[in-house]
Backbone atoms as SQL, in Angstrom:
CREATE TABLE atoms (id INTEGER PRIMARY KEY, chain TEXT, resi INTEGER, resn TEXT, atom TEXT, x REAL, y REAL, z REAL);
INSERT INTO atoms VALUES
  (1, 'A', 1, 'UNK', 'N', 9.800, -2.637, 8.226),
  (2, 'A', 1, 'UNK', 'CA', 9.253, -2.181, 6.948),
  (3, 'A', 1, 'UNK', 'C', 8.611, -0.817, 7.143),
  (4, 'A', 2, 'UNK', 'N', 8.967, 0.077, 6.365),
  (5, 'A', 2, 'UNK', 'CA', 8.188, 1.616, 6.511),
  (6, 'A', 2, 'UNK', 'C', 7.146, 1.745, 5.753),
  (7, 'A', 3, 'UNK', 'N', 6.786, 0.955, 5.052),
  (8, 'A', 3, 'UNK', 'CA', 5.371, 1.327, 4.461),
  (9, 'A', 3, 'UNK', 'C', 5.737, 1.232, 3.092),
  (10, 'A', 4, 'UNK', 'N', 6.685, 1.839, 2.344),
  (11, 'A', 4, 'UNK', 'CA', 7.165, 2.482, 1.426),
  (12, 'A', 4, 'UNK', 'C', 7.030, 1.050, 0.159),
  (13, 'A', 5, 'UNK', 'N', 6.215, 1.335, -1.006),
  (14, 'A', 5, 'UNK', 'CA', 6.520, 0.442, -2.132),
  (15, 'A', 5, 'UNK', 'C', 6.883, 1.170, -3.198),
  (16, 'A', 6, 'UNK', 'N', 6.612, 0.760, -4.286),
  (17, 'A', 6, 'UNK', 'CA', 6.216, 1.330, -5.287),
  (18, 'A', 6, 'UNK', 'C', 5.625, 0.490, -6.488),
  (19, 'A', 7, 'UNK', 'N', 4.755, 1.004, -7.767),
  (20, 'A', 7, 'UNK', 'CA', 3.409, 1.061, -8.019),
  (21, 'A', 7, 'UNK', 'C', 3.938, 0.867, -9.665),
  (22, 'A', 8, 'UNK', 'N', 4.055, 0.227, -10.549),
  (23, 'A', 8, 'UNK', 'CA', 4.559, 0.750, -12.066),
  (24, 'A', 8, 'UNK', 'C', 3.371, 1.235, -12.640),
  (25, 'A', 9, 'UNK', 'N', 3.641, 2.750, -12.958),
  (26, 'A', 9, 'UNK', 'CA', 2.750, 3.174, -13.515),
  (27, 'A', 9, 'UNK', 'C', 1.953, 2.961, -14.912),
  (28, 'A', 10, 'UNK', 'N', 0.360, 3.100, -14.256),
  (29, 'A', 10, 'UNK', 'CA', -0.326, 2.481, -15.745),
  (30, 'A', 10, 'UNK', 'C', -0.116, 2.973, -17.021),
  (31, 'A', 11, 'UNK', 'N', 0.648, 4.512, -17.160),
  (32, 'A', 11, 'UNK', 'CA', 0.361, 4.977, -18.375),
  (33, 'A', 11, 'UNK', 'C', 1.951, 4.550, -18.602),
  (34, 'A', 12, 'UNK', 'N', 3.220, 4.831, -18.653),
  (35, 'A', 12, 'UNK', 'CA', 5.021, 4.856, -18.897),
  (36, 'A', 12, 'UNK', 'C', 5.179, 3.833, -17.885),
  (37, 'A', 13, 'UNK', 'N', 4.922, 3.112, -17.126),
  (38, 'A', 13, 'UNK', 'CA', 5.644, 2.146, -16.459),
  (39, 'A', 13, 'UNK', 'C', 6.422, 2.624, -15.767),
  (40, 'A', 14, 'UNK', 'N', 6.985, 4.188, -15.470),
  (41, 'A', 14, 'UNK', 'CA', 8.002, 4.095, -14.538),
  (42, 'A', 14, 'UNK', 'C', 7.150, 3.766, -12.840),
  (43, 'A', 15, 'UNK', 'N', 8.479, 3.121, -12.073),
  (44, 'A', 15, 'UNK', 'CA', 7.544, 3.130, -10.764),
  (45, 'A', 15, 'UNK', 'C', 7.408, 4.267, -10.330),
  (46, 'A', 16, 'UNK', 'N', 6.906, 4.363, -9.319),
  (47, 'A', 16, 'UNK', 'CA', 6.014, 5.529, -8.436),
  (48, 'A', 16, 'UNK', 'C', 6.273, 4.670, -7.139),
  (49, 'A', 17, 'UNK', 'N', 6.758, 5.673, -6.323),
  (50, 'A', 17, 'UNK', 'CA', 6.927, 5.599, -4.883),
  (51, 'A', 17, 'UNK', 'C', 5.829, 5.999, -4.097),
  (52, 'A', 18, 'UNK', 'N', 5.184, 4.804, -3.209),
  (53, 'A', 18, 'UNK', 'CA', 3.981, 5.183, -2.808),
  (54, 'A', 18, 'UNK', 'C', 4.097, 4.667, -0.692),
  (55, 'A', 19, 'UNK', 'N', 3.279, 5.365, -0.251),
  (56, 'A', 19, 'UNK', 'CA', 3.149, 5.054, 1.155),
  (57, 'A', 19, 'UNK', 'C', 1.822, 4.295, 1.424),
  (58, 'A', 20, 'UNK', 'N', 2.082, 2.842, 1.659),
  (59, 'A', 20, 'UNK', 'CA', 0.290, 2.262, 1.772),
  (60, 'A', 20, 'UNK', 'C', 0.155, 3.106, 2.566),
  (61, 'A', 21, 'UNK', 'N', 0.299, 3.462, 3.592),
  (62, 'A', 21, 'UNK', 'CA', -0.841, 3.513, 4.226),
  (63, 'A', 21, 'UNK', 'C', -0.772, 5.454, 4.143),
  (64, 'A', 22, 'UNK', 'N', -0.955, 5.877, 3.553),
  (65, 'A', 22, 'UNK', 'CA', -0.643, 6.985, 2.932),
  (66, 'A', 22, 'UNK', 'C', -2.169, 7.079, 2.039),
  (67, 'A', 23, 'UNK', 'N', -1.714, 5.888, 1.016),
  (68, 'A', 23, 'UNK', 'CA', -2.617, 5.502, 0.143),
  (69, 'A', 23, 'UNK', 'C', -4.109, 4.798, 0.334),
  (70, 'A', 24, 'UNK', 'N', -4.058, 4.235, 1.584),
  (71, 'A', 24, 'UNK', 'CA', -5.508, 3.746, 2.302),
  (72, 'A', 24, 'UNK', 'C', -5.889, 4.789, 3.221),
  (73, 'A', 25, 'UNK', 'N', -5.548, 6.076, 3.760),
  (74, 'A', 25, 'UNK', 'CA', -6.070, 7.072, 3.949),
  (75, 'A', 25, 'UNK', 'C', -6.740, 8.212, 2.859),
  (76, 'A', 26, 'UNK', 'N', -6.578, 7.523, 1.382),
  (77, 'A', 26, 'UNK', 'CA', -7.245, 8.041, 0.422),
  (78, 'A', 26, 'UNK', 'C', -5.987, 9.469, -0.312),
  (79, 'A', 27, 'UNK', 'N', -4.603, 9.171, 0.332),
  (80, 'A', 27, 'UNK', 'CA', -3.887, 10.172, -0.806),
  (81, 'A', 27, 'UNK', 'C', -3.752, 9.676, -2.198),
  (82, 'A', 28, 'UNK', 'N', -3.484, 10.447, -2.946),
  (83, 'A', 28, 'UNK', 'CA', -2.901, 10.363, -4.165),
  (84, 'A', 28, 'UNK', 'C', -1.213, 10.149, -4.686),
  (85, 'A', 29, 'UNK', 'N', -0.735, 9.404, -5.564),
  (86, 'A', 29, 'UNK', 'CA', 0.440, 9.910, -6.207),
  (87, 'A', 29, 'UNK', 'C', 0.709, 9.983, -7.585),
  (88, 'A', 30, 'UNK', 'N', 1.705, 10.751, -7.688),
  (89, 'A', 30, 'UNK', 'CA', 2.025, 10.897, -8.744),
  (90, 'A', 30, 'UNK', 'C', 2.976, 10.574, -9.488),
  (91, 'A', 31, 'UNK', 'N', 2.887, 10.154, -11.107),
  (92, 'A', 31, 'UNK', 'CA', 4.200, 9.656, -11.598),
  (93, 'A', 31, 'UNK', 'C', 4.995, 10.448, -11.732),
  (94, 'A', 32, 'UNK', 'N', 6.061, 10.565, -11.318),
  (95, 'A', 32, 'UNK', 'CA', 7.285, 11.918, -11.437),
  (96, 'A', 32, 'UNK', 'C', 7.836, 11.924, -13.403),
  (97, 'A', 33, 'UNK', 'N', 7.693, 11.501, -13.787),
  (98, 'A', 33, 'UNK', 'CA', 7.935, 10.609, -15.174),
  (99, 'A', 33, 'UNK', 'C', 6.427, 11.359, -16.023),
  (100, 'A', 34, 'UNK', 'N', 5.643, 11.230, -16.438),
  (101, 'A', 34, 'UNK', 'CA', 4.046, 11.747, -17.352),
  (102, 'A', 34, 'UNK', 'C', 3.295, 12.133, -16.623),
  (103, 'A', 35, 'UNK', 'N', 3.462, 12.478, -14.738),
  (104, 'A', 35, 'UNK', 'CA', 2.620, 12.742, -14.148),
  (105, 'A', 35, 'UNK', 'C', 0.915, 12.333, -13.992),
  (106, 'A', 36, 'UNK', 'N', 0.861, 10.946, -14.322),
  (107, 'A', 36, 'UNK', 'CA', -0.317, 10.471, -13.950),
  (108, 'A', 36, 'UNK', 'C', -0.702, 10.554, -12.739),
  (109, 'A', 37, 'UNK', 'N', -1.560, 10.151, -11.950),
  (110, 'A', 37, 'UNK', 'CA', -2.141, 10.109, -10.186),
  (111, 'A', 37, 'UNK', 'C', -2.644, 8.954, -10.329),
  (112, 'A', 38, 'UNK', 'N', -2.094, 8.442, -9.522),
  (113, 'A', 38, 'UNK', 'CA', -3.123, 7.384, -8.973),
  (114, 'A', 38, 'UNK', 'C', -3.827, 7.542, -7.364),
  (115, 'A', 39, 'UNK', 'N', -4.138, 6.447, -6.943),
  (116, 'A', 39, 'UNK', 'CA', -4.978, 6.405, -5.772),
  (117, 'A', 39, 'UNK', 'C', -5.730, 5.398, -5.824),
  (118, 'A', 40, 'UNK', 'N', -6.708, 5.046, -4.518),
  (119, 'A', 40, 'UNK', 'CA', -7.781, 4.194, -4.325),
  (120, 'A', 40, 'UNK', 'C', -8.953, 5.195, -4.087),
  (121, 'A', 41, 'UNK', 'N', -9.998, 4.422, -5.184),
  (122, 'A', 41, 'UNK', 'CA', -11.166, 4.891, -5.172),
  (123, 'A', 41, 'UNK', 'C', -11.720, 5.348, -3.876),
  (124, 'A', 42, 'UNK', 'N', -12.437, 6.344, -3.219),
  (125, 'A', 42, 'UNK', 'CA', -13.005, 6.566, -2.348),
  (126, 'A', 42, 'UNK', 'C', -13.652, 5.649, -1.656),
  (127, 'A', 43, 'UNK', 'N', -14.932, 4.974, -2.585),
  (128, 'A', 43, 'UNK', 'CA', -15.749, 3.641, -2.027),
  (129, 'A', 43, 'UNK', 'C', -14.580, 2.492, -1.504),
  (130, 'A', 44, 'UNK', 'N', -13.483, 2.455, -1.969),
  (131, 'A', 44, 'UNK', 'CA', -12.548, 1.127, -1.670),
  (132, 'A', 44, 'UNK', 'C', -11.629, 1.601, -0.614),
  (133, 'A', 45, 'UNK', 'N', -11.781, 2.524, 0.008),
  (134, 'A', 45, 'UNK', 'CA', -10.674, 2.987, 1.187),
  (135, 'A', 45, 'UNK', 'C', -11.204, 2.166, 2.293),
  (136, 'A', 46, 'UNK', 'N', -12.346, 1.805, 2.861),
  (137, 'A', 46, 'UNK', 'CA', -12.403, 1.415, 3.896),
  (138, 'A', 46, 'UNK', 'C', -12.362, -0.036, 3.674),
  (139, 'A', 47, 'UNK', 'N', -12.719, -1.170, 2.491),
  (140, 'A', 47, 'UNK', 'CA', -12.335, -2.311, 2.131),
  (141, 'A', 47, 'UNK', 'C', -10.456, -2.588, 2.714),
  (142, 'A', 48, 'UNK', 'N', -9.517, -1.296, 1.723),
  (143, 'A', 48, 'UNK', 'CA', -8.616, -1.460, 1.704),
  (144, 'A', 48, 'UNK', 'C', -7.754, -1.129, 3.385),
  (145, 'A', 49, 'UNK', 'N', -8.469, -0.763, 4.313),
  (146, 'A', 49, 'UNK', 'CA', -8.152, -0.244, 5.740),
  (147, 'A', 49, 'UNK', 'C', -8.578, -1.565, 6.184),
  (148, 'A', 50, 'UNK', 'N', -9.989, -2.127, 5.907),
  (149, 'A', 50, 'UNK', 'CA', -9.594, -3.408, 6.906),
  (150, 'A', 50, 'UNK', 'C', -8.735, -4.636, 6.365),
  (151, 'A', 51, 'UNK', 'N', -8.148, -4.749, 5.279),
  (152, 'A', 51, 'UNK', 'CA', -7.339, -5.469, 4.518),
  (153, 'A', 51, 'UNK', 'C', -6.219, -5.293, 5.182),
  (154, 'A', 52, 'UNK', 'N', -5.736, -4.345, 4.943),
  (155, 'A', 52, 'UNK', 'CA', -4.500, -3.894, 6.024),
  (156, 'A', 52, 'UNK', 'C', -3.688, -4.056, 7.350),
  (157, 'A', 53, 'UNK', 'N', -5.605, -3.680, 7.491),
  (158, 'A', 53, 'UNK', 'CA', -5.118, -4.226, 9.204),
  (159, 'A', 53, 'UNK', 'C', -5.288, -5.684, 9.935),
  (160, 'A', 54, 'UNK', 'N', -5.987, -6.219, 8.908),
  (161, 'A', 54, 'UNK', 'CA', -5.790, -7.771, 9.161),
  (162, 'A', 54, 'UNK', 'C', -4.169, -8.045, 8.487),
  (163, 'A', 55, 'UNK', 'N', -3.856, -8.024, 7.488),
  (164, 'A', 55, 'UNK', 'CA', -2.593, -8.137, 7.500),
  (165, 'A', 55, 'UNK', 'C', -1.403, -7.970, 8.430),
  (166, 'A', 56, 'UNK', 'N', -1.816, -6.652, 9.043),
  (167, 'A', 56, 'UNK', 'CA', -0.380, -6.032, 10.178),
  (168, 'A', 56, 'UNK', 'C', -0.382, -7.210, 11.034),
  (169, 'A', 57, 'UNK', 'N', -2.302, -7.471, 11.722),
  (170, 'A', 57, 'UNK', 'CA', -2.244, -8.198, 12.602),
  (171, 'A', 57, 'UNK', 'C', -1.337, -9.789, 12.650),
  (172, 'A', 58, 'UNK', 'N', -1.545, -10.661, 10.828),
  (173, 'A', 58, 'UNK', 'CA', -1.112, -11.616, 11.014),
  (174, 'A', 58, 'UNK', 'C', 0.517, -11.038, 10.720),
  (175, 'A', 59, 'UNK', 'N', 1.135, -10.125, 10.246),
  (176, 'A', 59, 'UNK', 'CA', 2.479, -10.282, 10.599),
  (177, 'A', 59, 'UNK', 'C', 2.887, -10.317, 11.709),
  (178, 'A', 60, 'UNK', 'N', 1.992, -10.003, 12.651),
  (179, 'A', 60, 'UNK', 'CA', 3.335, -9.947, 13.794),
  (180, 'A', 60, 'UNK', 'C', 2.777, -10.911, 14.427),
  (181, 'A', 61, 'UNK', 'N', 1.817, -11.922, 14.378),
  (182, 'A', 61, 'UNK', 'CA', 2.019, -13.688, 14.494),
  (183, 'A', 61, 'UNK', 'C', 2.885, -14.420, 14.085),
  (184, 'A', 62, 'UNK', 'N', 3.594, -14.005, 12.825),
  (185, 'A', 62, 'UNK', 'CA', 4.839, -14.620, 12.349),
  (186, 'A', 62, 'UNK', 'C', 6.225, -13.945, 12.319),
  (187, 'A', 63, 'UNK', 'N', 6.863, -14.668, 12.116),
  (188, 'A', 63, 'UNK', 'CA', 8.614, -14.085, 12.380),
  (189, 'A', 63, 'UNK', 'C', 8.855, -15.347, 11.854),
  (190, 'A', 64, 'UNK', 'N', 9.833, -14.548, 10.320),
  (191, 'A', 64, 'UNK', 'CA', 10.598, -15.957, 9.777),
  (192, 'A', 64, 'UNK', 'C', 10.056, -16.717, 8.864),
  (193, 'A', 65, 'UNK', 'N', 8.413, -16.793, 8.479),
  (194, 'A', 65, 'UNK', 'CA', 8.018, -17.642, 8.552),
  (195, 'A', 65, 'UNK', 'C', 7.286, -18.725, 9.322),
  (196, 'A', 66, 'UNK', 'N', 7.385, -18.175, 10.791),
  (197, 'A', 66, 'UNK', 'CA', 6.790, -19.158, 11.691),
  (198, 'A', 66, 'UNK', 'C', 5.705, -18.633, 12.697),
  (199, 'A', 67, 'UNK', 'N', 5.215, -19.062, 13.143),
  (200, 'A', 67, 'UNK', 'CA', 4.249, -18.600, 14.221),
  (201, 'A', 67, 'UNK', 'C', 5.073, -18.343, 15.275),
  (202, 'A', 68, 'UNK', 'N', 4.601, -17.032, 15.657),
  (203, 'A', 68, 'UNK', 'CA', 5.517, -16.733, 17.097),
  (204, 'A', 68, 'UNK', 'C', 3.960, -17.451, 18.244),
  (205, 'A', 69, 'UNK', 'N', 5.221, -17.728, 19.208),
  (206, 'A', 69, 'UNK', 'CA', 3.605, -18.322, 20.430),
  (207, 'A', 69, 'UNK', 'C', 4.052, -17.146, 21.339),
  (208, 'A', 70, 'UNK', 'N', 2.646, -16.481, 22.139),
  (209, 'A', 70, 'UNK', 'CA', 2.719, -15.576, 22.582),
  (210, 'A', 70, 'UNK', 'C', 1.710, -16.179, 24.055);
């Protein structure tokens, strides 16, 4: 997985191609479509960094669906 999602924008709904972790380093994007920006609030970047990285951690406990034993 490269990071890469995308976001339907709040104002036209088109999606927006975004990089989490792009986006938990506090960038911005933009809708290519009405040009809105989004982003994460400043105060919520470091919430959203340790969210993250507890996540990475439990993916790579699993594969498949299952617990890998290590």
């Amino acid at each position: 997985m490269t990071g890469e999602q995308s976001i339907q924008c709040p104002v036209c709904q088109t999606p927006i191609l975004i990089e989490y972790k792009a986006l938990i380093q506090g960038m911005r994007f933009t809708c290519g479509n009405c040009k809105a920006s989004i982003g994460i609030a400043s105060e919520a970047i470091s919430v959203a960094k340790e969210t993250m990285k507890k996540y990475d951690e439990l993916k790579t406990q699993f594969r498949d669906g299952k617990k890998v034993n290590k």
